[in-house]
C-alpha positions in Angstrom: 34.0 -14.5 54.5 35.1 -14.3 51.1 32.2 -17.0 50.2 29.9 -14.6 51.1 31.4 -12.0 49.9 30.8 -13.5 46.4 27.5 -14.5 47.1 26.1 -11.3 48.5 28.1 -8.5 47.7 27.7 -7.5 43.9 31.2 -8.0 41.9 32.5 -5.6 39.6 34.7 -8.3 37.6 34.4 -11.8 37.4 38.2 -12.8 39.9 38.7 -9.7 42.4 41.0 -10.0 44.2 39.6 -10.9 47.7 41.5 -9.9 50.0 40.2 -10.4 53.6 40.7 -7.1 55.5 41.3 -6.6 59.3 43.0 -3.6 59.8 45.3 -0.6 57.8 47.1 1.8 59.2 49.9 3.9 57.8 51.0 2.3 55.0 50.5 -1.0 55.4 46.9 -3.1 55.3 47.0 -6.3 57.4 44.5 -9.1 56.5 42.9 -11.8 58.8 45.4 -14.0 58.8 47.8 -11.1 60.3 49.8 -10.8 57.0 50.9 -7.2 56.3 51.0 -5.8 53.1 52.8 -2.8 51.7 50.3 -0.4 50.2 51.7 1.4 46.7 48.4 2.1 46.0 46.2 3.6 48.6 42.6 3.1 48.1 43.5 3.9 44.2 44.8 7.4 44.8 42.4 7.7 47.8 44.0 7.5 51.0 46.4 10.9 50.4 47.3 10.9 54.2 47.7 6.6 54.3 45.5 4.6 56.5 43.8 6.0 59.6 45.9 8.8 59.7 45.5 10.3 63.3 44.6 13.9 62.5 41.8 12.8 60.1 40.2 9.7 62.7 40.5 12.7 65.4 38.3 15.3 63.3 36.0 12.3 62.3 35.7 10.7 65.4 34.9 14.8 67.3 32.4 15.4 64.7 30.6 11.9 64.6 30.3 13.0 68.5 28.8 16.0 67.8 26.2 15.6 64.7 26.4 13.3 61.7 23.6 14.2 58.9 21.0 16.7 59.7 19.7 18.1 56.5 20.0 17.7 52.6 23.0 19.6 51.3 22.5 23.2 50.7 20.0 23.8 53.6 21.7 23.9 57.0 24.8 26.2 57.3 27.3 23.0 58.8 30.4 24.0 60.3 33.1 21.5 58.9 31.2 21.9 55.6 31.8 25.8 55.3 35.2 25.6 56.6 36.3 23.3 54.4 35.0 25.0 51.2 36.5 28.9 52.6 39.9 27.3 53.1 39.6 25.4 49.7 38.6 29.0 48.2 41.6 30.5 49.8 44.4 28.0 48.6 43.1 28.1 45.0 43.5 31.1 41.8 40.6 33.0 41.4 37.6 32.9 39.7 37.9 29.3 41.5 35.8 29.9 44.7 32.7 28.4 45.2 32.9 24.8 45.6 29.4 22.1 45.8 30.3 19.4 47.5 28.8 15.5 46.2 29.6 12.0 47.2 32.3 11.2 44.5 34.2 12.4 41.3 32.0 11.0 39.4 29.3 12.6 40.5 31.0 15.9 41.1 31.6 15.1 37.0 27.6 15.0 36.3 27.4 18.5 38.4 30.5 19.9 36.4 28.5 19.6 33.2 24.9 20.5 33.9 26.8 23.8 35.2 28.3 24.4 31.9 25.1 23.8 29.9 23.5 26.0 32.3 26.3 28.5 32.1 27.0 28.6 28.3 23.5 27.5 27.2 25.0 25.2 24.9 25.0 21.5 24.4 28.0 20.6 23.2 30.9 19.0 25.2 34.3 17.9 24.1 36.2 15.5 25.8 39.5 13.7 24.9 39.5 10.2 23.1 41.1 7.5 26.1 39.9 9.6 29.1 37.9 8.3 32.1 35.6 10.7 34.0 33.1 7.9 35.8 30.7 5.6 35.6 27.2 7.3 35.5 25.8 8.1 32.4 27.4 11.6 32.2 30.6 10.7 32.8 30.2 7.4 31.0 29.1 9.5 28.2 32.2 11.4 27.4 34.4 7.9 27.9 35.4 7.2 23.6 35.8 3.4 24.6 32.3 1.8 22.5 32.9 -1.2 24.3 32.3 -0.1 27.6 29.5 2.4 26.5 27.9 0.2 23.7 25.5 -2.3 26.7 24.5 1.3 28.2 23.2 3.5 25.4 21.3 5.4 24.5 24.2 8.1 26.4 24.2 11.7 26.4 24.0 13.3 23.2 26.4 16.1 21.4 29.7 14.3 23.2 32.3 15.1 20.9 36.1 13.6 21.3 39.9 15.1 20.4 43.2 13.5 20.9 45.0 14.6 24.1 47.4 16.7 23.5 46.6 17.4 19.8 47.0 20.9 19.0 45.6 20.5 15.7 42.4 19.2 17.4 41.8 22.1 19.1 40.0 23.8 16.0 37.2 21.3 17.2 36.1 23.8 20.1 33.5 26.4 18.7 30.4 28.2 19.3 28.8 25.2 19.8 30.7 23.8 22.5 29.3 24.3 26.3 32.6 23.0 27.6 36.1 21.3 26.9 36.5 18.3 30.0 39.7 16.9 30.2 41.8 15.2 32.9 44.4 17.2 33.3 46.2 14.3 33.5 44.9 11.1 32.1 44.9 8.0 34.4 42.8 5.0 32.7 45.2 6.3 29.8 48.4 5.2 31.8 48.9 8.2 33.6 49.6 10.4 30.3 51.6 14.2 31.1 49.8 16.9 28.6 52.9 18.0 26.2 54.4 21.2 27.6 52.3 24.4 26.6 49.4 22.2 25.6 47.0 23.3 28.3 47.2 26.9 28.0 46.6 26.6 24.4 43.5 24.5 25.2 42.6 27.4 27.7 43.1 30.1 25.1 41.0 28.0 22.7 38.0 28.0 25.4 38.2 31.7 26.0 38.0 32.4 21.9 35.0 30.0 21.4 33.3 31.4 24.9 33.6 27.4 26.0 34.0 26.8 29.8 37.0 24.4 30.4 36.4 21.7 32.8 39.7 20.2 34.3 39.2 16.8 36.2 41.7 16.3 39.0 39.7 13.6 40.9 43.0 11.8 40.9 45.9 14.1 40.7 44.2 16.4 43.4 45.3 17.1 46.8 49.2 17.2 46.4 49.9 14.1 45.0 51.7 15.5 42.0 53.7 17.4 44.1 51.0 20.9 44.1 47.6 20.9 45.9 45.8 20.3 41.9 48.1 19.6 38.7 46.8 22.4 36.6 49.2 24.4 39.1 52.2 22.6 37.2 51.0 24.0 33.7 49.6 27.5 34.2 46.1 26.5 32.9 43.3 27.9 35.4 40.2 26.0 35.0 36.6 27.5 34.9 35.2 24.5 36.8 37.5 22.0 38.7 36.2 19.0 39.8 37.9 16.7 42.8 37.4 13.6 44.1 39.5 10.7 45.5 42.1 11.9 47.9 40.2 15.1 49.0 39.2 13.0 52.2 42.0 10.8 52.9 40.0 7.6 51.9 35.9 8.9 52.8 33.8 8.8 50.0 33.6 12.5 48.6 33.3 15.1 45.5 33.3 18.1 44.7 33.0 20.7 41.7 34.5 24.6 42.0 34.0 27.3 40.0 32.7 31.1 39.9 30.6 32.5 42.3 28.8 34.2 39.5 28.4 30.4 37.6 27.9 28.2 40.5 24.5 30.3 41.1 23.0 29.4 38.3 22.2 26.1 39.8 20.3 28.0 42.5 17.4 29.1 40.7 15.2 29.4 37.5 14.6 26.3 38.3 15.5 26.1 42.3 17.3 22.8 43.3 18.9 22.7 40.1 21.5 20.2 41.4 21.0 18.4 44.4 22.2 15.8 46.9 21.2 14.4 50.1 24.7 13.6 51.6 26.8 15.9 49.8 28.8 18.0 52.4 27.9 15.3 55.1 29.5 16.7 58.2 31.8 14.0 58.8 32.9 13.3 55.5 33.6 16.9 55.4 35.6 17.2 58.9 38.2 14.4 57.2 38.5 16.5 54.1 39.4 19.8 56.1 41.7 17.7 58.4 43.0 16.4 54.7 43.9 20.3 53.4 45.2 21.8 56.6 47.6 19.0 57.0 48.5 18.8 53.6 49.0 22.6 53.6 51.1 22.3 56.8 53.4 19.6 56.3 56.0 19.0 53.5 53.9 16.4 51.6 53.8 18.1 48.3 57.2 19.1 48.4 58.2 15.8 49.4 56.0 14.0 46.4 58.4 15.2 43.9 61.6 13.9 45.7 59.7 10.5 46.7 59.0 10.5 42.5 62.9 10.6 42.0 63.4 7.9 44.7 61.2 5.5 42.5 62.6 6.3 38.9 66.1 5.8 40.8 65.2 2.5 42.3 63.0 1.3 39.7 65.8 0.8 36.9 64.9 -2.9 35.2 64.7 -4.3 31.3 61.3 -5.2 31.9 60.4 -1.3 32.7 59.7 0.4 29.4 58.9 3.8 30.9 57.8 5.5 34.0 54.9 7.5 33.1 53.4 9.9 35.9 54.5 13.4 38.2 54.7 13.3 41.8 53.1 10.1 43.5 51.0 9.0 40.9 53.2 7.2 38.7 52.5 3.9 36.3 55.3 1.1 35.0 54.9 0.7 31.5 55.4 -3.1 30.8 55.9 -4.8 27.7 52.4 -6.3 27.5 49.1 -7.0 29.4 50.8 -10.7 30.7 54.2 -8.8 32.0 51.4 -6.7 34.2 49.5 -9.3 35.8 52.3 -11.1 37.1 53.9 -8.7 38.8 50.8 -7.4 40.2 49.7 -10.8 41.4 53.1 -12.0 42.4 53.7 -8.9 44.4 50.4 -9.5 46.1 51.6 -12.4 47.2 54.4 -11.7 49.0 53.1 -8.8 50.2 53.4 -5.4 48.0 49.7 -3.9 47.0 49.9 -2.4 42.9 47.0 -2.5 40.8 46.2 -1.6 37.2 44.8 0.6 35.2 41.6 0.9 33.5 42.4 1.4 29.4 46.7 0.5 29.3 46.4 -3.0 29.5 50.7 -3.0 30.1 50.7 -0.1 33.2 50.8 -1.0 36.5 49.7 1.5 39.2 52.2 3.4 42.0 50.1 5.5 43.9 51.2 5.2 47.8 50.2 7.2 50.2 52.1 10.2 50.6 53.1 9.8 53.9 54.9 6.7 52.8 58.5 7.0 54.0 61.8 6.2 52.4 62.3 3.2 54.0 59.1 2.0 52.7 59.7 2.6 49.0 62.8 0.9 49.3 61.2 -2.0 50.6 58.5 -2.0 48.3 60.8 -1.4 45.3 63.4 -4.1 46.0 60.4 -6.6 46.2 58.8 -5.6 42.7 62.6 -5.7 41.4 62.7 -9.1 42.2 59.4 -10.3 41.3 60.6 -8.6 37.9 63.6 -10.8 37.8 61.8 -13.9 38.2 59.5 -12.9 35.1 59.1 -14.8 31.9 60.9 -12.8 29.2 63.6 -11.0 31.9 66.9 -11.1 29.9 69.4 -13.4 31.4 72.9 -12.0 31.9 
């Protein structure tokens, strides 16, 4: 398999990681050889609810049974589709209430910006130096890393960049900016916190200039910081929010909210000005209301923030710089790029999933599911702890 997996699937690096899947469920993902494998990372912030969480393979596998795609998105009124976008409307702050629904973050990215062109009609968009919105040209576009944006130009024009969490830089957002995009908190970056108060000053900055601010939560969504979206933590209301990842416990899915008032500028003069085929497929969207209602149900959220304390408890080494991160979407800071990959690799091998990030070459990623269970992060923890204490460079006592 994984010979033809090389051959005729295309690669996004040059060694991935090859793992041959059979099965996941819970927690754990089992390969073909019927080795299981502890999963701190879920799909990469994905898989909120773990692997084939009942609830969600119940609503997919009713709706598959009733009617999968029927029409291009916006056309057909779809049950799962509307439900899912009322009871999104409900659980967030107002103006947030409309909601399109795409095919991924990054693409619910692309959306988030034509609306605030179309909105502001402006040009200009700030985003922050180190951020990662994507991989199509918009998104790609606001990214300040030349090396990954130099093969791909010409980009998007009138990007401009500040420093996250730069006051100073905020004198950057004028009459010319359409819209301020930032993550509200940055995860190619190492999973950087905004500095306390930060946020609302960026918001207040927006509302002086008349620039729309765009907060990306394609990770931190859906209760993995310990609240349904992070912006809750910092009192920051967005005027488009844009959601990706987790929204679906591990189906592919987007989406961009905003006004009612803003989102219907897309509608007309011209008509169809955004538009998807799949967005709001039927099925994709029964797993993403199965995702909400049982994350509004349960005690995930509250339980994220107590599961974070379990890990900066347990995960106490010399090799551990710093523990950046809220909730369950924490990254080890190591002391360099070689510290990472070994205990990435090593863990791997005996059977803990972590993963890196995209721009901190020393983090490694902690993103279970969060319906992983005490017992679990125990498990997972002692086994990182002693790949750590195996390491080249661990202090000897």
């Amino acid at each position: 398999m994984n010979k033809e997996f090389l051959s005729y699937q295309a690669q996004t690096t040059p060694h991935p990681l090859g793992l041959e899947i059979e099965r996941a469920s819970g927690s754990y993902v089992y390969d073909r050889e019927g080795k299981a494998y502890l999963d701190f990372i879920a799909g990469v912030s994905a898989c909120t609810l773990g692997h084939c969480h009942p609830g969600v393979v119940a609503a997919v596998q009713e709706q598959a049974g009733k009617y999968m795609h029927v029409m291009v998105y916006g056309e057909f009124a779809l049950e799962p589709a509307v439900r899912f976008c009322r009871e999104l409307a409900d659980a967030l702050p107002a103006p947030l209430e409309t909601t399109y629904l795409v095919n991924s973050g990054t693409e619910a990215m692309e959306g988030a910006m034509k609306l605030a062109r179309r909105v502001t009609g402006r040009s200009r968009i700030i985003a922050a130096a180190d951020a990662y919105h994507g991989n199509t040209y918009g998104s790609l576009s606001l990214m300040s890393f030349e090396s990954r944006k130099a093969p791909f130009r010409p980009l998007l024009p009138d990007i401009r960049h500040i420093r996250f969490g730069e006051e100073a830089d905020l004198e950057k957002i004028d009459h010319h900016t359409a819209a301020v995009v930032l993550e509200t908190i940055q995860g190619g970056a190492g999973f950087r916190l905004p500095p306390e108060g930060y946020l609302a000053k960026v918001r207040e900055r927006c509302n002086q200039a008349g620039a729309l601010l765009v907060l990306d939560e394609i990770q931190p969504g859906f209760g993995r910081t310990g609240k349904l979206f992070a912006f809750e933590h910092y009192h920051c209301v967005p005027d488009i929010l844009v959601m990706g990842k987790g929204m679906a416990s591990g189906l592919p899915v987007g989406a961009f909210t905003a006004s009612r008032e803003h989102m219907a500028t897309l509608s007309d003069q011209p008509k169809l000005g955004h538009i998807t085929t799949f967005g709001g497929n039927p099925v994709i969207a029964a797993a993403a209301l199965a995702t909400l209602r049982e994350l509004q149900s349960g005690d995930y959220m509250r339980e994220a923030i107590r599961k974070e304390q379990l890990f900066r408890e347990l995960l106490r080494h010399p090799l551990i710089l710093e523990i950046r991160g809220r909730g369950l979407m924490l990254a080890l800071i190591l002391a360099d790029a070689a510290a990472a990959n070994h205990l990435i690799l090593e863990c791997q091998r005996r059977g803990l999933l972590l993963f890196w990030l995209l721009f901190e070459p020393r983090a490694v990623r902690i993103t279970p599911p969060l319906t992983i269970s005490e017992a679990e992060i125990r498990e997972g923890c002692r086994t990182l702890l002693e790949v750590l204490d195996t390491s080249p460079g661990t202090p000897v006592n």
